[in-house]
C-alpha positions in Angstrom: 137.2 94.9 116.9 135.2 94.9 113.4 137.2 95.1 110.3 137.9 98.4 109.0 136.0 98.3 104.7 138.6 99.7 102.7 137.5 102.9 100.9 138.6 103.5 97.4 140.2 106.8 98.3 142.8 108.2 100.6 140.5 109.4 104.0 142.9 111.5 105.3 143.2 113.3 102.3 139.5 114.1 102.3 139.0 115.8 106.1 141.8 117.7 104.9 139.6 118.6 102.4 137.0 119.9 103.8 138.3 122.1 106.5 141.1 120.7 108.5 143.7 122.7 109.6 147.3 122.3 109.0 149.0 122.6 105.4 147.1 119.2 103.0 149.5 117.8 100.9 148.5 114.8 98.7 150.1 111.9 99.4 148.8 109.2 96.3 151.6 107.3 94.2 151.1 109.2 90.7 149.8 107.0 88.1 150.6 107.0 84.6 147.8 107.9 82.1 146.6 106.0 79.3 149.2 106.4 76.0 147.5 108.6 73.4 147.1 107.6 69.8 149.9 106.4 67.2 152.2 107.8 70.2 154.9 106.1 72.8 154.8 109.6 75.1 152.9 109.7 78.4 150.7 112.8 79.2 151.9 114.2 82.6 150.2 113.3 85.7 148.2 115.5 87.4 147.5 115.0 91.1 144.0 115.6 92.5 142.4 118.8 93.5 140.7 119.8 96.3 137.7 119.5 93.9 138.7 116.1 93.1 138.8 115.3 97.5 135.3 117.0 97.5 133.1 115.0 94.7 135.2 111.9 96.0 133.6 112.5 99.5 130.5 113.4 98.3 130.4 110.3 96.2 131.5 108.2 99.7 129.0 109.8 101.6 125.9 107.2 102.2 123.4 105.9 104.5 124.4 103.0 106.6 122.6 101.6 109.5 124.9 98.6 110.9 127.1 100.6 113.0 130.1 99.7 115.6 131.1 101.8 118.6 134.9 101.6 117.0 136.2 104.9 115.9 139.0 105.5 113.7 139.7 108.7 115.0 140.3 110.4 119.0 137.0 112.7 120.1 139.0 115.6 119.2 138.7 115.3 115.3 135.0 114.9 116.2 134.9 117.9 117.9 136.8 119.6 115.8 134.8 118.4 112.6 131.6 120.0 114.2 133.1 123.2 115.0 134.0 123.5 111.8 130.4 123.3 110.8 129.3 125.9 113.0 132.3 128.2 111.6 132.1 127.8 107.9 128.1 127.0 106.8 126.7 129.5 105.5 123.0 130.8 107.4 120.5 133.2 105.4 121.2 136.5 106.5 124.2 135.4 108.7 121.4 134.1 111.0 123.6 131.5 112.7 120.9 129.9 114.3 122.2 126.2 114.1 122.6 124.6 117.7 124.8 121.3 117.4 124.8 118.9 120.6 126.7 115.8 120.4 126.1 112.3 122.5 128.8 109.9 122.5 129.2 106.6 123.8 127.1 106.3 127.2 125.3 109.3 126.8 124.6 108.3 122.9 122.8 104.8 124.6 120.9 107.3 127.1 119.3 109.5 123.8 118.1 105.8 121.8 117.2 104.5 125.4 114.6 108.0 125.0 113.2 107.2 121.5 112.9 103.3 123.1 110.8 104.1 126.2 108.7 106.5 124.0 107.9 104.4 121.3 107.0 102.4 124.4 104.4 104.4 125.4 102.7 104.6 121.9 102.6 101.2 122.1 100.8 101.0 125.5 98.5 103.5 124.1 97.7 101.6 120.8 99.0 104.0 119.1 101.5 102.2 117.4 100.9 97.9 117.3 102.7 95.8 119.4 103.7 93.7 116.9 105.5 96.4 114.8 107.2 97.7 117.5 109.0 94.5 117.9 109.7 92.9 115.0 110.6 96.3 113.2 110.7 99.7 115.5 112.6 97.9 118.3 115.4 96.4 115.9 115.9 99.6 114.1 116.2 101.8 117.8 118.7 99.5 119.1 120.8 99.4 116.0 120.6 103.2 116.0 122.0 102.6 119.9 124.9 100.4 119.0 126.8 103.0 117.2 129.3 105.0 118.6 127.5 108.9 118.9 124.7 110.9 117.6 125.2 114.7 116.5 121.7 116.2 116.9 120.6 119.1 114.9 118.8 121.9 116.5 117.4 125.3 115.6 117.6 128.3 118.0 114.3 130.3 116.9 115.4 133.5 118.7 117.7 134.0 116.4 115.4 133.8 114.1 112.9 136.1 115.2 115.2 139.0 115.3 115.4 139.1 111.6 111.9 138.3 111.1 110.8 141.5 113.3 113.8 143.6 111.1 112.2 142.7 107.5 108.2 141.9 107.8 108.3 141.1 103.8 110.6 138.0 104.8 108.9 136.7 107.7 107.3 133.7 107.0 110.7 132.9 104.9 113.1 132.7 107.7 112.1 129.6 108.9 112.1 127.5 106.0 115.9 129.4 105.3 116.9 128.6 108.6 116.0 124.6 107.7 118.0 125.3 104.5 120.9 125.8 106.6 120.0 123.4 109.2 120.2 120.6 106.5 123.5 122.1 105.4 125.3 120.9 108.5 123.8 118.0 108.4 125.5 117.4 104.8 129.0 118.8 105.9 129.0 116.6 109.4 127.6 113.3 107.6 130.1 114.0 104.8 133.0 115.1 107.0 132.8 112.1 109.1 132.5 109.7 106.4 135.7 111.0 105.0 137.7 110.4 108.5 136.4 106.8 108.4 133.0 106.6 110.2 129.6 105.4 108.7 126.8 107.2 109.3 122.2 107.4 108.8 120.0 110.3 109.5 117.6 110.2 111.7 114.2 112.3 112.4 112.5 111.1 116.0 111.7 114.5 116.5 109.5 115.6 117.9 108.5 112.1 120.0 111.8 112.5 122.3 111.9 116.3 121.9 111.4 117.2 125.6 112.9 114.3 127.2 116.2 115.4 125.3 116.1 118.7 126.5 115.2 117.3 130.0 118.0 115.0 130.1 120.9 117.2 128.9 119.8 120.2 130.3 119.1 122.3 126.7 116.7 125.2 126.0 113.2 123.7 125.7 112.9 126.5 123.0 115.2 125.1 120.8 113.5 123.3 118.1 115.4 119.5 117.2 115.1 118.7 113.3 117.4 115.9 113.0 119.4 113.0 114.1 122.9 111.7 112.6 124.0 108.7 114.4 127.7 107.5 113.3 129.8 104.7 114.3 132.4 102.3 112.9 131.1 100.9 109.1 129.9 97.1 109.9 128.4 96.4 106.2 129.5 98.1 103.0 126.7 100.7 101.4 124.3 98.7 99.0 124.0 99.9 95.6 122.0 103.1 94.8 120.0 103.2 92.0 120.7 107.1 90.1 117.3 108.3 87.9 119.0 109.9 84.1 121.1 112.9 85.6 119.4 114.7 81.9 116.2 114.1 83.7 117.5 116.1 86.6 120.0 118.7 85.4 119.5 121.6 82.9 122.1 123.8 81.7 121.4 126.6 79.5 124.0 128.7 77.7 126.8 126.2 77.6 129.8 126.6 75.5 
């Protein structure tokens, strides 16, 4: 079994965070803040927010690709992490055209064993060379295959239709809304599972194994697949991420 990386922060307190049911209590030993000037009095401890949980998870949350098939929690808090997407992100217009599926163990080997034998193809076709299938496509499926599970992301477009048909002057916006909200589970599931332990990379081999996924788990060929987020047990720490200047990024106007 691989060794569980420590994270700086209490996991548990975070899913609780961000949607888990039953009454969150913070459980961290208080800690005794810095003395202020020309004083021997302490300032009174505060314990952490809910804010606090959330910018701590959303700080945790990053892309790593060496991933075990350990998990630190039963299939139920998966399951139960995923409805919670589906219940609480938001849609444009309440469209609620999000379709989650999710592959785990076995049947998360049979979805990477899909993207394999495809790139296979383009490879028999020229398409894609030989050599870079090997030495860099190959490595990178089966590494995506060695994790534990794979949520895919989908969009159900009859859902979408109906409110493009209700308001003409929107039409050609529902779409890109409905990828708006699309990539809003995505954030919520990578985030949320992060928090209960797991690692996690997103994916996008859509739409090269688009009908073979529908084929081989029985799913509407109309749905349309956007993404991939393949999570397992942490086998590296993340890197380091290089930030650009936040003032090159941020502007706030009217301040106090």
């Amino acid at each position: 079994m691989a060794t569980r990386i420590l994270r700086p922060f209490n996991l548990h307190t975070i899913s609780r965070a961000l949607g888990s049911t039953g009454t969150h209590q913070y459980l961290s030993a208080s800690r005794i803040s810095p003395l202020r000037p020309f004083s021997t009095s302490f300032r009174k401890y505060t314990p952490p927010t809910m804010t606090d949980a959330l910018v701590q998870a959303a700080q945790t949350r990053r892309t790593i690709y060496k991933l075990g098939k350990n998990s630190p929690v039963p299939n139920s808090k998966v399951e139960e992490l995923v409805n919670a997407a589906i219940l609480n992100v938001p849609s444009s217009f309440n469209t609620q055209s999000t379709r989650l599926v999710v592959v785990l163990r076995e049947e998360h080997e049979k979805l990477w064993d899909i993207a394999i034998e495809a790139f296979g193809g383009l490879v028999s076709t020229g398409a894609v060379p030989e050599e870079v299938f090997k030495n860099q496509t190959l490595p990178k499926l089966q590494g995506f295959r060695a994790a534990l599970g794979t949520v895919l992301f989908y969009e159900d477009p009859a859902h979408i239709k109906d409110f493009q048909e209700k308001f003409p002057a929107f039409s050609d916006k529902f779409e890109p809304w409905a990828d708006h909200t699309n990539a809003m589970h995505q954030y919520f599931l990578w985030t949320a599972l992060e928090s209960v332990g797991f690692g996690a990379n997103l994916q996008h081999y859509n739409p090269l194994i688009d009908a073979k996924v529908a084929q081989q788990w029985n799913l509407p060929t109309e749905w349309r697949l956007v993404a991939q987020l393949v999570f397992g047990s942490p086998e590296v720490e993340a890197g380091e991420k290089a930030q650009k200047p936040i003032e090159e990024r941020v502007k706030i106007f009217g301040k106090l």
